[in-house]
N, C-alpha and C positions, 0 to 999 in steps of 0.2 A: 843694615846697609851702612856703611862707614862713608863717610863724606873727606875727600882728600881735598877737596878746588876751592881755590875765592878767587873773587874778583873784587879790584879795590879802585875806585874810577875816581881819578886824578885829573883829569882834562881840564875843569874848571878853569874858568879867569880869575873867581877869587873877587868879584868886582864888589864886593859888598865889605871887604876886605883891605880895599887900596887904606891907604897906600904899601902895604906891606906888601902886598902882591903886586905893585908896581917890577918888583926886582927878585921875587921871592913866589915859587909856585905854591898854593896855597896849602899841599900837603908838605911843604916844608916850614912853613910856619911853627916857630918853636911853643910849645906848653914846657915851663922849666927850660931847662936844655938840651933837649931833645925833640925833633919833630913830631909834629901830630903822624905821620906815616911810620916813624920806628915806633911808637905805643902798638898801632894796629897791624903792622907784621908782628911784635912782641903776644897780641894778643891769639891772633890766626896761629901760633907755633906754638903756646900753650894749648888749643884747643886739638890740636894733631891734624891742622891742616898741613899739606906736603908742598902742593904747587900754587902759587900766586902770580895770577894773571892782571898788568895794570894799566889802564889807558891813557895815554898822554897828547898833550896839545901846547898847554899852555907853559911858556919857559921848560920844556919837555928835557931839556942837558943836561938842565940842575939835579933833575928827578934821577935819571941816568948815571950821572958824575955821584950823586948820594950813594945810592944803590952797590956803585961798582966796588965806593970806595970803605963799603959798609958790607962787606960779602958774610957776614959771621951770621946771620940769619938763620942759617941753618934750615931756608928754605928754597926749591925750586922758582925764580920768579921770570916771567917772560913779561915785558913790555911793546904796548904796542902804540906807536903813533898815528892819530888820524890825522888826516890831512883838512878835514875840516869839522867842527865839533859835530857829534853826531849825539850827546844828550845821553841822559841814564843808562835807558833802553838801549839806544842805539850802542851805543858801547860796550852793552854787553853780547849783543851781537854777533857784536865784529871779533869777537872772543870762544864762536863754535867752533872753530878747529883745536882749541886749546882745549874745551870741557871734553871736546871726543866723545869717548862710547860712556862717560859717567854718567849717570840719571839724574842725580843733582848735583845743587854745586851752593855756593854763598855769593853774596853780593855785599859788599859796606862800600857806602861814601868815604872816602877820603878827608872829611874834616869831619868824623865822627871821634869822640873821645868814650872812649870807653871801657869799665870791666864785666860788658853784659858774661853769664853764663851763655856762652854759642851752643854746647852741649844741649843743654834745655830746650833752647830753641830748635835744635836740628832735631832734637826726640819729638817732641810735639810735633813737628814738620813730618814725620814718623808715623807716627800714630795716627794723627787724623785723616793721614793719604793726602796732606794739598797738594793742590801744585803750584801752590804760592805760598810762605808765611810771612808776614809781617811783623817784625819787632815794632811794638808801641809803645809808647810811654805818655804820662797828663804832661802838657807844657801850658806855662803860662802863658804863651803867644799864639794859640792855636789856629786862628788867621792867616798865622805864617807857614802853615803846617798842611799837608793831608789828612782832614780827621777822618776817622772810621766809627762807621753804626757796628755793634755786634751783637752776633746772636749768642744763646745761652753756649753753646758749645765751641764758643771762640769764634766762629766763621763771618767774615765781613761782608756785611748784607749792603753795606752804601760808605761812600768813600766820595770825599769832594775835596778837591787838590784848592787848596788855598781859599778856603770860603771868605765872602761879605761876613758881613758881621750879621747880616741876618738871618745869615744860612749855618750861624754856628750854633751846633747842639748837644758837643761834647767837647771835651779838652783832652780827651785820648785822638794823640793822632801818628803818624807816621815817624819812626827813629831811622830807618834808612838802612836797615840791617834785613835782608831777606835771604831766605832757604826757596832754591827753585827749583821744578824739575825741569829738566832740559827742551820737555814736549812744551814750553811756552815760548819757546826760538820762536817757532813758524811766525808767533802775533805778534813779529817785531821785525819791520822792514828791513833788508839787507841796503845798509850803506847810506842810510837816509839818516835825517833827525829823527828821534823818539823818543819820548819821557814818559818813565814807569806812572809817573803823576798820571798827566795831562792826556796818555795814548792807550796805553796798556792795562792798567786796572780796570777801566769804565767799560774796555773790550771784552776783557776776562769777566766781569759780573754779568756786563751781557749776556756773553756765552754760558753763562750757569757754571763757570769752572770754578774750583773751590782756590778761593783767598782765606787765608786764618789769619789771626792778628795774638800774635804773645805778648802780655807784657811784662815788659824789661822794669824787674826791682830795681838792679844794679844802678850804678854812676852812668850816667848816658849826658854827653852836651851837644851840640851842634856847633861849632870851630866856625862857623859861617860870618859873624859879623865881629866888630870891635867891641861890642860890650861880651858877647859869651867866648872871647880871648879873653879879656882878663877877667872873668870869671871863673873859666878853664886853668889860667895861671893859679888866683887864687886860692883854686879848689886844691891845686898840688901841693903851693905850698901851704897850705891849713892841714894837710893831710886831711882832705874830704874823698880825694880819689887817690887810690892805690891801685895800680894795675895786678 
């Protein structure tokens, strides 16, 4: 099964981010010279994704005005505006018309920097049959993170979105990069708020559906605040990350 779709969810305010996101949508935020959204279309079009679907909210023009003025992508990409944030989940949602008749599809945040193998992960995603996979990686902040318990065969038996410090028991946790199949739409409200964290995962273990968690060797950062900016800067110019 060949995987053509991603979705790349932009919406954000960025608020962890001010003041650069005061004027600047957070997936235009530069790493070098270039935005953190062209590394991850650059990456999705090495991988032979076709069509990129991407959700907008905040300073939504900018996103648009980049896009239009940047058409060499040499990808299909559809953008969609909400009218009021609707969260991880929710915005991938609002994205069923676009996946169609495909069985699965990708998901990456927006202020992901990365050269994970997608490949990899979509094989895995593959072979174990989820209907969820999870890119993970150890971070040192794992507090900040959704960690995941795993069983011997990769599958995510307990998952706690932003633990206490006394509820942390690994420092593998969530990188924000998922392989989905389309039959997890239903567990995700139409037109509401929803976050894969806080709504959707604790649903799906519920329900006994299979979550897998991969972990990501590669360069992976989180673009979320001002210190992993200029570490993300940093890393480019040290030649630490190469797309």
């Amino acid at each position: 099964m060949v995987l053509k779709k991603a979705i790349i969810l932009c919406a954000g305010l960025g608020t962890r981010l001010k003041p650069f996101t005061d004027s600047t949508p957070k997936a235009l935020v530069k790493i070098g010279d270039k935005p953190i959204l062209w590394y991850i279309l650059q990456l999705l079009k090495k991988h032979q994704i076709e069509s990129v679907g991407i959700n907008l909210f905040h300073l939504h023009q900018k996103i648009r005005d980049y896009l239009k003025e940047n058409a060499n992508f040499g990808l299909e990409i559809v953008t969609k505006l909400e009218k009021e944030l609707l969260g991880t989940a929710g915005g991938v949602r609002n994205f069923e018309d676009f996946i169609g008749y495909d069985d699965s599809f990708l998901v990456i945040y927006g202020d992901v920097l990365t050269n994970a193998n997608l490949k990899k992960i979509i094989d895995f995603h593959q072979r174990v049959r989820a209907d969820l996979t999870m890119a993970i990686r150890p971070w040192p902040n794992p507090e900040e993170k959704g960690i995941v318990r795993l069983g011997l065969d990769g599958r995510i038996t307990e998952f706690i979105e932003k633990p206490h410090g006394y509820e942390v028991f690994t420092n593998l946790g969530n990188a924000a990069i998922y392989v989905c199949q389309k039959s997890i739409l239903p567990l995700i409200p139409e037109n509401q708020f929803s976050d894969f964290g806080i709504d959707v995962f604790p649903k799906m273990l519920n329900k006994g559906l299979g979550i897998y968690g991969y972990i990501v060797r590669k360069y992976l950062i989180d673009v979320g605040n001002k210190r992993s900016l200029r570490q993300a800067n940093d890393d480019l110019r040290m030649g630490v990350f190469k797309i």
